[in-house]
Wavefront OBJ file of the C-alpha trace (Angstrom):
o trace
v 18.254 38.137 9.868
v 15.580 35.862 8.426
v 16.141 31.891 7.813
v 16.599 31.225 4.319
v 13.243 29.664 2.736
v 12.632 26.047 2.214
v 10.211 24.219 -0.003
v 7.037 23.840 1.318
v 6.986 20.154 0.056
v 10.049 19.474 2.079
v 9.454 21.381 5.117
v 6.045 19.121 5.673
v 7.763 15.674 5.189
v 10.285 17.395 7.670
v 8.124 17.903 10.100
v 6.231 14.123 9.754
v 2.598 15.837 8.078
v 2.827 13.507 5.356
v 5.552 12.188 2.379
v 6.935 15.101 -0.076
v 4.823 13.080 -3.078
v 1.968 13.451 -0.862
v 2.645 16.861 0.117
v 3.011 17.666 -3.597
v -0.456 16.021 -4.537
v -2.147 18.418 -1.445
v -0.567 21.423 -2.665
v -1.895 20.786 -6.394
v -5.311 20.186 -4.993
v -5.049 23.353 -2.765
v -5.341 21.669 0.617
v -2.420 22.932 2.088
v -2.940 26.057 4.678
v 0.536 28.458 5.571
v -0.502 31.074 7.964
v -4.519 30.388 7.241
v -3.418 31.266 3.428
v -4.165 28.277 0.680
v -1.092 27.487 -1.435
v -1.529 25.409 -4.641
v 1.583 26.231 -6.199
v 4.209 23.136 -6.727
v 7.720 24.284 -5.237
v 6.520 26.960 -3.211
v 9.146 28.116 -0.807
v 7.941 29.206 2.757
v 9.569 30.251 5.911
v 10.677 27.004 8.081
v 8.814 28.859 11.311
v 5.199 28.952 9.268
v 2.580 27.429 10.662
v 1.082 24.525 7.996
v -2.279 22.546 8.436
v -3.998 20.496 6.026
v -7.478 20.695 5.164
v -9.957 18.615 6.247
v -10.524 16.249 2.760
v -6.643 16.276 3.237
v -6.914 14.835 6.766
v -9.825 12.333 5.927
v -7.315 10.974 2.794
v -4.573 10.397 5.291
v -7.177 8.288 7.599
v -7.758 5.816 4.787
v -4.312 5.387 3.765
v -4.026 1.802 4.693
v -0.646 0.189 6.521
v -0.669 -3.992 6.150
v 0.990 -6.066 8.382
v 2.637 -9.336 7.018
v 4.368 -12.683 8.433
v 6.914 -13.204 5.798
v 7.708 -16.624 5.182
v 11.671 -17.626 4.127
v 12.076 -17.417 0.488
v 9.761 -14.355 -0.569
v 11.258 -11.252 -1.511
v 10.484 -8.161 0.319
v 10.268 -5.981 -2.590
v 10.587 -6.237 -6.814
v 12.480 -9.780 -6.799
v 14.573 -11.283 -9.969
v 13.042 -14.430 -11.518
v 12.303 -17.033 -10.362
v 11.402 -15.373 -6.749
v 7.891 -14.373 -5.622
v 7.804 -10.529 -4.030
v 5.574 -11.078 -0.465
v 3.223 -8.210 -1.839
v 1.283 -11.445 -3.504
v 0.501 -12.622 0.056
v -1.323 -9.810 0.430
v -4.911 -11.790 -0.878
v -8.575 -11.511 0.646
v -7.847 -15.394 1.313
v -5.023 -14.824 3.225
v -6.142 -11.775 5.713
v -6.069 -12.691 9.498
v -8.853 -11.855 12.081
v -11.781 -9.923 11.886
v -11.812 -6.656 10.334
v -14.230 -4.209 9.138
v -12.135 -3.165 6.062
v -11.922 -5.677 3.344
v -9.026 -5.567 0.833
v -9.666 -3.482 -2.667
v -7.108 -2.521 -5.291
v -7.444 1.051 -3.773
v -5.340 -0.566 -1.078
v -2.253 -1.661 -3.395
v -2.078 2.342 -5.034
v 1.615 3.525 -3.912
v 1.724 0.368 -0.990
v 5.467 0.132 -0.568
v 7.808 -1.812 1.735
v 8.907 -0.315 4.921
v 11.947 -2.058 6.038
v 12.672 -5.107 4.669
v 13.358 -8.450 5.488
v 15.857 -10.455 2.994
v 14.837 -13.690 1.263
v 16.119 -15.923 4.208
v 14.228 -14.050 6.882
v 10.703 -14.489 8.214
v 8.299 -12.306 10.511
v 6.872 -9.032 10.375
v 6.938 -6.978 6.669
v 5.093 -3.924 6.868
v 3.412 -2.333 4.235
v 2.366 1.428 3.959
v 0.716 3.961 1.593
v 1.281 6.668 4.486
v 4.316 8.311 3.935
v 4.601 9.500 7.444
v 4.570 5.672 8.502
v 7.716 5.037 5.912
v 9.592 8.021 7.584
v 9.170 7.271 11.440
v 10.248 3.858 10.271
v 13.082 3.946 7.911
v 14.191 7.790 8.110
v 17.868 8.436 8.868
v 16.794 10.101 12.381
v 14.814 6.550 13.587
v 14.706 5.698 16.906
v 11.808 2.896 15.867
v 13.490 -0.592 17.274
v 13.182 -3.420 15.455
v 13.331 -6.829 17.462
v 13.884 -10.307 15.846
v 14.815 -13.665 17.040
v 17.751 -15.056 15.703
v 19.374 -18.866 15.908
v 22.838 -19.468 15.770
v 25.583 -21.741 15.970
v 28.989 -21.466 17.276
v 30.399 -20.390 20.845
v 30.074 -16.634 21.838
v 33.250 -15.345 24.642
v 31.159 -12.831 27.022
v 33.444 -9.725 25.064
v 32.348 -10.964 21.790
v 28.623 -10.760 23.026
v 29.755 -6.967 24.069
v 30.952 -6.527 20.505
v 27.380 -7.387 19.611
v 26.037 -4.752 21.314
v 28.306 -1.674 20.818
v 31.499 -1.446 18.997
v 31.063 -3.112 15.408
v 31.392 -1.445 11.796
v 29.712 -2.223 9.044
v 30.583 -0.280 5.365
v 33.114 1.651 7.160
v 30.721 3.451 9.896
v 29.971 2.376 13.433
v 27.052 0.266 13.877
v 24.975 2.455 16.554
v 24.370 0.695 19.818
v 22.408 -2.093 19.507
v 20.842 -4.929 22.554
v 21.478 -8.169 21.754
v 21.130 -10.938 24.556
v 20.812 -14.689 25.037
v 17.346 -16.155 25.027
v 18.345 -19.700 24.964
v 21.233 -21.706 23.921
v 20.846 -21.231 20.753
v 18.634 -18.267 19.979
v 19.503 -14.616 20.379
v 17.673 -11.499 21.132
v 18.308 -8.535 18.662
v 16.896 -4.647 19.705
v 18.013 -2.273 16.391
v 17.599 1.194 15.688
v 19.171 1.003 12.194
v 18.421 -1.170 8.970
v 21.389 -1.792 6.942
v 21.553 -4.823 3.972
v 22.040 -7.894 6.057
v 22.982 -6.465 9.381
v 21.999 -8.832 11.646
v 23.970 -12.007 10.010
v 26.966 -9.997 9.079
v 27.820 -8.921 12.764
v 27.332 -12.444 13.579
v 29.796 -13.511 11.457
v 32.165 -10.919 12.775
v 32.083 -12.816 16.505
v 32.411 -16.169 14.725
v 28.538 -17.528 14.794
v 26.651 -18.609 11.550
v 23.092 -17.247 11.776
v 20.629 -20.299 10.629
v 17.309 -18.304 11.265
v 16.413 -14.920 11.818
v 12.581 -13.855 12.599
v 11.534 -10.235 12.727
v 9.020 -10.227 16.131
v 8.239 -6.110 16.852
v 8.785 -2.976 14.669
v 8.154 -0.113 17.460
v 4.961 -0.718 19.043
v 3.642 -3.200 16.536
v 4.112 -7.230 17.514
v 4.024 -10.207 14.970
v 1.955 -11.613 17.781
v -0.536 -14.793 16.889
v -0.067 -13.548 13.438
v 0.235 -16.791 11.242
v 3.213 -16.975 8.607
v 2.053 -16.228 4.631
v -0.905 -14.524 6.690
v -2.084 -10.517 6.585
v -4.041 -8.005 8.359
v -4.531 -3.984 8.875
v -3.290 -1.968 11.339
v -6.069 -0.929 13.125
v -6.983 2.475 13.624
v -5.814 2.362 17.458
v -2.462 0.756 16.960
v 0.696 2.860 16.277
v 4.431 2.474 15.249
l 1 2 3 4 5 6 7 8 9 10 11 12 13 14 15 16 17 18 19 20 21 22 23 24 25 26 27 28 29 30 31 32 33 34 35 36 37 38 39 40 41 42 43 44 45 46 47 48 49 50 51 52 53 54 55 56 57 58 59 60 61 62 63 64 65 66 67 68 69 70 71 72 73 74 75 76 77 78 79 80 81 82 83 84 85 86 87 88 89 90 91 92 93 94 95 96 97 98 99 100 101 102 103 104 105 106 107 108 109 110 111 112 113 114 115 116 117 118 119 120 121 122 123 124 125 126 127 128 129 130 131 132 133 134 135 136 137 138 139 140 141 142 143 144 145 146 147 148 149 150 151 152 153 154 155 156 157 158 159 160 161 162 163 164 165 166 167 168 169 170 171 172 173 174 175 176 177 178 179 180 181 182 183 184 185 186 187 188 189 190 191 192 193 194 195 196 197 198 199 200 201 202 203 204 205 206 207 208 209 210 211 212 213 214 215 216 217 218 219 220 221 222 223 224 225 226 227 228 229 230 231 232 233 234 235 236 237 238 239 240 241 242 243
């Protein structure tokens, strides 16, 4: 008995080739192969075993699909903000880009740039921004395994089962956070290791085991460090860096 078909859109963002917008804009242009056979036709349904490849002006597109790396500074909104807040997308000036880099910023770069994984208004560190959908996926899909790391500084005492509760055993909305590593850095500063992105995670658990969270500092997403990155400053990810 043969699998029922699947949209050939779908079955590419499945499988990480690109976004399903993107995969729609490569099947209008005809640069999607199924089997060595060209489809150009939006909604196309396909086998989920086929075998799909891109052509090569597809491939080239994907290379210059550019993914920004920000230090947020507190009080900029990650994404569209309500008046009177700024969204951090204006940081992203020639002024303000970090190190050397052969690319230099162009409004090509801001066409579909989107947020992937924010940070809320009282949070600083690393923001990234991404016109690759496949980026956006391995980063904010429901299957992640991407960590995220931040720093966080608290106040209040924290029993050695409460610090347990931290990292396994909390709900938030009703479902079990998944496991999480959270440990002691200082006195006053913990360690955070998340798979998982919900609103305001990070200082709602904390207030579940009684501390108040007075900064929180986004450090690593994956494989990609805030490093000597200065705050309010930019740059690219470079073409041998990865999530």
């Amino acid at each position: 008995m043969s699998e029922e078909k699947v949209r050939l859109s779908k079955l590419m963002a499945e499988r990480g080739i690109c976004s399903r917008r993107e995969a729609d804009a490569y099947i209008e242009k005809g640069l999607v192969l199924v089997d060595g056979i060209k489809v150009d036709q939006l909604g196309t349904k396909v086998d989920p075993k086929v075998k799909i490849t891109l052509e090569a002006q597809a491939l080239k597109q994907q290379k210059r699909l550019a993914t920004i790396i920000l230090n947020k500074p507190v009080g900029w909104v990650s994404a569209q903000p309500e008046p009177p807040y700024q969204p951090a997308i204006k940081l992203i000036t020639p002024e303000n880009q970090f190190g050397e880099s052969k690319v230099r910023l162009n409004q090509d770069h801001f066409q579909g740039l989107a947020v992937a994984g924010r940070l809320d208004i009282d949070s600083q560190g690393l923001l990234l921004f991404t016109q690759d959908g496949r980026i956006a996926k391995k980063i904010i899909g429901e299957e992640t395994k991407v960590e995220k790391e931040y720093i966080v500084r608290v106040e209040g005492k924290l029993p050695p089962e409460k610090l347990k509760l931290l990292n396994h055993g909390l709900s938030l909305d009703g479902k079990p956070l998944k496991p999480a590593k959270v440990e002691w850095l200082n006195e006053d500063q913990l360690r955070f290791v998340l798979k998982e992105g919900k609103k305001r995670q990070i200082r709602r658990m904390c207030e579940m085991v009684g501390l108040k969270v007075t900064g929180l500092k986004r450090v690593r997403i994956g494989n990609l460090r805030l490093g000597k990155l200065p705050e309010g400053k930019w740059r690219f990810l470079e073409e041998d860096e990865s999530v």
